[in-house]
C-alpha positions as a Markdown table, in Angstrom:
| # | Residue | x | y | z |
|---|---|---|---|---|
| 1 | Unk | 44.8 | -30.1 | -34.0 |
| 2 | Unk | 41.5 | -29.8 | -32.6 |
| 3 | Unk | 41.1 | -27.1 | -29.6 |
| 4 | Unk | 40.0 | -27.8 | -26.1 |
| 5 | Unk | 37.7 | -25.2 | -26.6 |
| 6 | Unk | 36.2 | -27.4 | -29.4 |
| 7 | Unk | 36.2 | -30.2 | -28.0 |
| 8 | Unk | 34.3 | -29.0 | -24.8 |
| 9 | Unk | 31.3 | -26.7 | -27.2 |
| 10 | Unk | 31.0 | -30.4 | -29.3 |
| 11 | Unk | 30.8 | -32.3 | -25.7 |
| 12 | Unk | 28.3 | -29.8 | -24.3 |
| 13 | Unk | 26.1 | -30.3 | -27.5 |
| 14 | Unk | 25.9 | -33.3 | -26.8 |
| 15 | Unk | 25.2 | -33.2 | -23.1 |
| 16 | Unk | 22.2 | -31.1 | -23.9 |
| 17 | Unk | 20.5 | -33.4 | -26.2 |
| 18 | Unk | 21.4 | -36.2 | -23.9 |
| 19 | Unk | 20.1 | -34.4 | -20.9 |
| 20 | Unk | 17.1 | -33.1 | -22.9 |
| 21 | Unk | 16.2 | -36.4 | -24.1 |
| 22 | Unk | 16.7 | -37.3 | -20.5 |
| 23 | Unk | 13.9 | -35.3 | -19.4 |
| 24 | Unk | 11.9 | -36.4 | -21.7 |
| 25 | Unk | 12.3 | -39.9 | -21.8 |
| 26 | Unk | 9.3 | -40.1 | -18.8 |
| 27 | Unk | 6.7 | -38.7 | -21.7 |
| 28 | Unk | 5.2 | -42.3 | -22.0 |
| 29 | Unk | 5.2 | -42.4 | -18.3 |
| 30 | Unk | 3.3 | -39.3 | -17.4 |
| 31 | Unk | 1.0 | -40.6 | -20.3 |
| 32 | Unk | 0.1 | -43.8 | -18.9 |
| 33 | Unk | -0.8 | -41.8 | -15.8 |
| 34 | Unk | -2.8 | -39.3 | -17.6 |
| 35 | Unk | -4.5 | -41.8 | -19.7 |
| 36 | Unk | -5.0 | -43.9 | -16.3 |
| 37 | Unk | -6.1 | -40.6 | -14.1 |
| 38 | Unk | -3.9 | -41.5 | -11.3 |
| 39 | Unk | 0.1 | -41.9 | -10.3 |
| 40 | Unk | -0.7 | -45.1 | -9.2 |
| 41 | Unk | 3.1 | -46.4 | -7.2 |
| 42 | Unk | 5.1 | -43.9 | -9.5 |
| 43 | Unk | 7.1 | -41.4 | -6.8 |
| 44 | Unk | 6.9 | -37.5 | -7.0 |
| 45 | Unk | 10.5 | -37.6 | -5.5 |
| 46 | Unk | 12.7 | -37.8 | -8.7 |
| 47 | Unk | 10.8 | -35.1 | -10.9 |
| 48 | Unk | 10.9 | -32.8 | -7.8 |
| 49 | Unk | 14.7 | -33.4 | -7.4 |
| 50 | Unk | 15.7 | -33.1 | -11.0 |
| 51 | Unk | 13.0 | -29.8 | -10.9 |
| 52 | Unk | 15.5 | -28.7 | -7.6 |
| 53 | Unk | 18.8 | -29.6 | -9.7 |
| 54 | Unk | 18.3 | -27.8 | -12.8 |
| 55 | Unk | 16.8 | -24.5 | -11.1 |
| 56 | Unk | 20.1 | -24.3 | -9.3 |
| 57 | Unk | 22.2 | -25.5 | -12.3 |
| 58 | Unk | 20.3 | -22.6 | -14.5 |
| 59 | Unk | 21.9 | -19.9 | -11.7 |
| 60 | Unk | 25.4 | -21.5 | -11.6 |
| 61 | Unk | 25.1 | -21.2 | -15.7 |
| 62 | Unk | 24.5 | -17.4 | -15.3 |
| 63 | Unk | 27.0 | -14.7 | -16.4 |
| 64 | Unk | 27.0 | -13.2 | -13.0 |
| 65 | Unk | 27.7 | -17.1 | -11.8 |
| 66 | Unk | 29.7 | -18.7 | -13.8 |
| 67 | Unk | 30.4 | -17.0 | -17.3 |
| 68 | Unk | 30.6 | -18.9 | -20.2 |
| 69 | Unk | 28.4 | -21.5 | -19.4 |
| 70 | Unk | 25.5 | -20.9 | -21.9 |
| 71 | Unk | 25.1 | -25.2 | -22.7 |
| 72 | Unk | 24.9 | -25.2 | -18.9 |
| 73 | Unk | 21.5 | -23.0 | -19.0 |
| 74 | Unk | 20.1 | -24.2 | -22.3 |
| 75 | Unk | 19.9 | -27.6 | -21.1 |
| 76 | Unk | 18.9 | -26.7 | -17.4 |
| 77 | Unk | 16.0 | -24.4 | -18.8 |
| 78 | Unk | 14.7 | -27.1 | -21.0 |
| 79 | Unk | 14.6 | -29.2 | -17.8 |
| 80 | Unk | 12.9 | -27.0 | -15.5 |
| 81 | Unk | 10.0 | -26.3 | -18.2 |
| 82 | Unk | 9.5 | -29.8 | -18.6 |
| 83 | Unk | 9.7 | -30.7 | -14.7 |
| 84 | Unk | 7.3 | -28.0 | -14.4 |
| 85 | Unk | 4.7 | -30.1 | -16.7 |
| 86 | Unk | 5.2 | -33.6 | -15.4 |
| 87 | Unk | 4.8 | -32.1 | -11.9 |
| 88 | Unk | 1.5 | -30.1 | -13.0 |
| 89 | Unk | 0.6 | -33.9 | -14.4 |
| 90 | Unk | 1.7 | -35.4 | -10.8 |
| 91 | Unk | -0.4 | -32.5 | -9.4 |
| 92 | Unk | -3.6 | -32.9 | -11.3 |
| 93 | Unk | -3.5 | -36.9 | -11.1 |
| 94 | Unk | -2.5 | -37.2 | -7.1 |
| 95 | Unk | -5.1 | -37.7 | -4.4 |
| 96 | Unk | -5.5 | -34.7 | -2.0 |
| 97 | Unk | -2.7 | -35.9 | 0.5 |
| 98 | Unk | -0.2 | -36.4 | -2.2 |
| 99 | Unk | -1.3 | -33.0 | -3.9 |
| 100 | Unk | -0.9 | -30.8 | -0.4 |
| 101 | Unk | 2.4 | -32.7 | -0.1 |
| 102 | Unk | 3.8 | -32.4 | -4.0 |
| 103 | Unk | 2.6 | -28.4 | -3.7 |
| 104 | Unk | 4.3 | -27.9 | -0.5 |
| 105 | Unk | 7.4 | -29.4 | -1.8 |
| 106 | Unk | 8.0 | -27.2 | -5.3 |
| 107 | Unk | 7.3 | -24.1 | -3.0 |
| 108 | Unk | 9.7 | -25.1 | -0.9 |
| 109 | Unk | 12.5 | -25.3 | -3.8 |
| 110 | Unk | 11.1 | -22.3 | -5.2 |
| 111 | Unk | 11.6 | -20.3 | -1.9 |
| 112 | Unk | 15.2 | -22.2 | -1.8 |
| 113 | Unk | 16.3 | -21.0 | -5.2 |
| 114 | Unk | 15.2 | -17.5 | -4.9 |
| 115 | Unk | 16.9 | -17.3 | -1.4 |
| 116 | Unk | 20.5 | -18.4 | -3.2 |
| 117 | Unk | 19.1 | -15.9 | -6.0 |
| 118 | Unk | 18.9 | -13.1 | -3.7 |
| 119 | Unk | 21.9 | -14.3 | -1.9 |
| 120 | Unk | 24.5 | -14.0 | -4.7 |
| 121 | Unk | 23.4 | -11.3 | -5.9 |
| 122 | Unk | 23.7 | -8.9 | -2.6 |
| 123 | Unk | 26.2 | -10.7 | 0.0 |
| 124 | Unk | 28.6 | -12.2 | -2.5 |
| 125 | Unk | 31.0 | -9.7 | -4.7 |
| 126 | Unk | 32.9 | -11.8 | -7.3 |
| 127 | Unk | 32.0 | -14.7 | -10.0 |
| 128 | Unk | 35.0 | -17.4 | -8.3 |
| 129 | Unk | 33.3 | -17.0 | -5.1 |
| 130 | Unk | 29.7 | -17.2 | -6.3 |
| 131 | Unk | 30.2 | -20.1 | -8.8 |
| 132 | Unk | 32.0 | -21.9 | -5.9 |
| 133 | Unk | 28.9 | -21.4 | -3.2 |
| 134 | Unk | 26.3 | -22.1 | -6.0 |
| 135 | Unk | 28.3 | -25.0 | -7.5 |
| 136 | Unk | 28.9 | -26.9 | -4.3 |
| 137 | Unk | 25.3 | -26.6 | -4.0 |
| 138 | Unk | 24.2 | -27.4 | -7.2 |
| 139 | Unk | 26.6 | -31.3 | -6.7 |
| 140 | Unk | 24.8 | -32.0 | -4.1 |
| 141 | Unk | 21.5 | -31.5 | -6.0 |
| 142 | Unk | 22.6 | -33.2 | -8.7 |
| 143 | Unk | 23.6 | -36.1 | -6.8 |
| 144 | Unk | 20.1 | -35.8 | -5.0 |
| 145 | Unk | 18.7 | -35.8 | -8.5 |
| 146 | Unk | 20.7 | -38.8 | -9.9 |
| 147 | Unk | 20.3 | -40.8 | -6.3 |
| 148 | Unk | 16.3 | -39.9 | -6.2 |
| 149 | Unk | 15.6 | -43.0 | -8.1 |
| 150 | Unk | 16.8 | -45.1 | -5.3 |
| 151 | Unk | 13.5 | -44.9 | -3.8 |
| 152 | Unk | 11.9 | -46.7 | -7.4 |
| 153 | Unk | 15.4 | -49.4 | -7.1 |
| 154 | Unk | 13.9 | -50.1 | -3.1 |
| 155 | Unk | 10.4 | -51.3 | -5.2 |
| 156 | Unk | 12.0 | -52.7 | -7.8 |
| 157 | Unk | 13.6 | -55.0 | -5.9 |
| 158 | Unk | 10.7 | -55.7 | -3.2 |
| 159 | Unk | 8.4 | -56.4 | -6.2 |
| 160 | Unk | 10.7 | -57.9 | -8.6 |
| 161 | Unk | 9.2 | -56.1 | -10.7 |
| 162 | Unk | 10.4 | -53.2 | -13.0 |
| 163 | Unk | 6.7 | -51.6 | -13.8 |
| 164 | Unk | 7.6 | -48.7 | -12.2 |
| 165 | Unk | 11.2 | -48.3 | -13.2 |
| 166 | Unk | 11.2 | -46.5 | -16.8 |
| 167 | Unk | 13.8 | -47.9 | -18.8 |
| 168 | Unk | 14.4 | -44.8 | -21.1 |
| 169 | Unk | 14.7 | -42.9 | -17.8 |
| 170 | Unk | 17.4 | -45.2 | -16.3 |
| 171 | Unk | 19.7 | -45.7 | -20.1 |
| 172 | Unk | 19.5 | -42.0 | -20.2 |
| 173 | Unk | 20.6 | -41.4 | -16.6 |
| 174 | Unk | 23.8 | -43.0 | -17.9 |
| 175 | Unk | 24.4 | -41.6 | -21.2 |
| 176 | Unk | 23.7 | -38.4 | -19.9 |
| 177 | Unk | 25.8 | -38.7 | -16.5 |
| 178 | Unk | 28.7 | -39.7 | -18.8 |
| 179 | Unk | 28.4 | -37.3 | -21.7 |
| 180 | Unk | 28.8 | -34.4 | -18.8 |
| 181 | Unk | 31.3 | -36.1 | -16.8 |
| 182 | Unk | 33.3 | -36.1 | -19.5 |
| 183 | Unk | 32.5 | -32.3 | -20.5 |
| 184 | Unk | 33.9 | -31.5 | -17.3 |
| 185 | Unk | 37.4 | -32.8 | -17.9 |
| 186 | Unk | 37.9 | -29.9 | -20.3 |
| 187 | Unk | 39.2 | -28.2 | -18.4 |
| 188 | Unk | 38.6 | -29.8 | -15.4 |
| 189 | Unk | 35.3 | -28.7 | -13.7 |
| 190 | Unk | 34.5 | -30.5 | -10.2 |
| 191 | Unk | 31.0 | -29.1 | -9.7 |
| 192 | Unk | 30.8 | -30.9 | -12.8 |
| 193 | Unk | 31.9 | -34.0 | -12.8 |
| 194 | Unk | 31.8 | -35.6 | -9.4 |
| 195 | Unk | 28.2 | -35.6 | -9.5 |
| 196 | Unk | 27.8 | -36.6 | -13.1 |
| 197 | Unk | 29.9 | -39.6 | -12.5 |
| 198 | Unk | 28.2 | -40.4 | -9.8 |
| 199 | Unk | 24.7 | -40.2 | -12.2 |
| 200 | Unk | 26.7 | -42.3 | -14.7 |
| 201 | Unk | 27.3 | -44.8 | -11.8 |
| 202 | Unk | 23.2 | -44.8 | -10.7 |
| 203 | Unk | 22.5 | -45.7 | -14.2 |
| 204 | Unk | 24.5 | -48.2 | -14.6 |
| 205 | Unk | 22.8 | -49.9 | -11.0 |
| 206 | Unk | 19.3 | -49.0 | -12.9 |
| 207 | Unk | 20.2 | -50.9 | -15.9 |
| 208 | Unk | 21.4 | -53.9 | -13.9 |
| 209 | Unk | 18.3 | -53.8 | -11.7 |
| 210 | Unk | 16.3 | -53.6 | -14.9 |
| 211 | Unk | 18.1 | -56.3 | -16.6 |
| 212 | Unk | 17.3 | -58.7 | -13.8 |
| 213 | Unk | 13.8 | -58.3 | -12.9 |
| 214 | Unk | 12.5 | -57.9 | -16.5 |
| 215 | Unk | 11.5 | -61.3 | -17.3 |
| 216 | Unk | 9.6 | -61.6 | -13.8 |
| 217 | Unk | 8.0 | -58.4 | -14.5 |
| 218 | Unk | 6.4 | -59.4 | -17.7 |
| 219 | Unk | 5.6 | -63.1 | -16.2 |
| 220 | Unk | 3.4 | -60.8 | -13.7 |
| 221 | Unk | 1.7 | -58.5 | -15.9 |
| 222 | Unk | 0.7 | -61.6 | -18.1 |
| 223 | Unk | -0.6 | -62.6 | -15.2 |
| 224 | Unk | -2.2 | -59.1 | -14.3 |
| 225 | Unk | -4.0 | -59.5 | -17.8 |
| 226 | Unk | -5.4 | -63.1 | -17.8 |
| 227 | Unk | -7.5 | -62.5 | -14.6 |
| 228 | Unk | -9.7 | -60.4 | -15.8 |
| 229 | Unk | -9.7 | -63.3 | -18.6 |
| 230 | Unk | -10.7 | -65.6 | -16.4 |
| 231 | Unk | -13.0 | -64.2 | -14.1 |
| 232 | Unk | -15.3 | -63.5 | -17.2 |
| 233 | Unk | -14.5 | -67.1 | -18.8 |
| 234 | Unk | -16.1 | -68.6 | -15.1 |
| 235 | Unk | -19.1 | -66.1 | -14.6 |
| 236 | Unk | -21.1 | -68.1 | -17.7 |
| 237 | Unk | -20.5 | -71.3 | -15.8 |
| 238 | Unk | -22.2 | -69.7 | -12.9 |
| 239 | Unk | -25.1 | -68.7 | -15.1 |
| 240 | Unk | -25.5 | -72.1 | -16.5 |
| 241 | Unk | -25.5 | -73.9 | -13.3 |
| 242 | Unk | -28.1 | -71.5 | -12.0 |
């Protein structure tokens, strides 16, 4: 019979390559706005989040934390050096007031980690009551993290329009919210799983959202690209008539 212990090392695999794929999965998007030289509509909020969540979910993961939670710092590590990138990208590509405002917010979070750093480490004595202060933390910035797209869902359904909604993003919300959810039932981890189902549950809304609107968006970016089709087609009539 296959141990719990088993099954929880095969489920945390695969909650970091879910989770890692999820952070990646925004590569084509941080290229368009490279390529493009600006972030355009795209929000700072849900790369700042997700850079929050996984700087606190690296400290839960520590020995002095939480021990035996090494799939929980693997995958939080590889998410906080890629957050770092995209928001260097955000940085570079942002005008000055969405610069000062990005800058101000990743030192903020810095100064916020290294405070519950610092914290743990000199006012509280044992790893139950440490995993339990940084852990109830650490749900609410994962929630924060899985709810910061809400802002893109708001646009999505203004616009009807799905541009700005990365679909990798959103399909690996879910299968990452449910790969950890279920990681968490063995044994039973609250800090966990509450959150991640709640993840599971935004991706699912993401999906939906981006099921709906994504025949309008591409009747609108069609649109976007004959335009510039016609505005060129009618300046030779102009010409001809003068």
């Amino acid at each position: 019979m296959v141990s719990e212990e088993t099954v929880r090392t095969v489920l945390g695999v695969a909650g970091n390559i879910t989770a890692i794929t999820l952070f990646l999965s925004t590569i084509p998007t941080f290229y368009r706005i490279w390529k493009k030289g600006s972030v355009e509509q795209y929000s700072p909020v849900p790369y700042l989040a997700t850079f929050f969540n996984c700087g606190l979910w690296v400290l839960y993961g520590m020995p002095f934390v939480h021990p035996d939670s090494l799939l929980v710092v693997t995958t939080n590590g590889a998410g906080l050096v890629i957050e770092i990138g995209y928001l260097l990208i955000f940085l570079v590509c942002s005008d000055t007031r969405k610069k000062f405002q990005v800058a101000m917010m990743v030192l903020l979070e810095v100064l916020v980690i290294g405070g519950f750093v610092l914290f743990v480490l000199t006012v509280v004595h044992t790893t139950h009551k440490r995993s339990t202060i940084v852990g109830s933390i650490s749900v609410a910035a994962n929630i924060l993290m899985y709810a910061s797209p809400l802002s893109v869902m708001k646009l999505v359904i203004t616009t009807k329009s799905v541009e700005y909604m990365p679909f990798l993003l959103s399909l690996f919300c879910l299968c990452n919210g449910l790969c950890w959810f279920v990681y968490a039932l063995f044994p039973f981890d609250p800090f966990i799983a509450v959150p991640n189902g709640i993840g599971a549950l935004f991706g699912i809304l993401q999906l939906i959202l981006y099921a709906t609107f994504y025949k309008s968006t591409k009747r609108m970016l069609s649109a976007r690209k004959e335009e510039p089709e016609l505005g060129l087609a009618v300046i030779p009539m102009h010409d001809a008539k003068a």
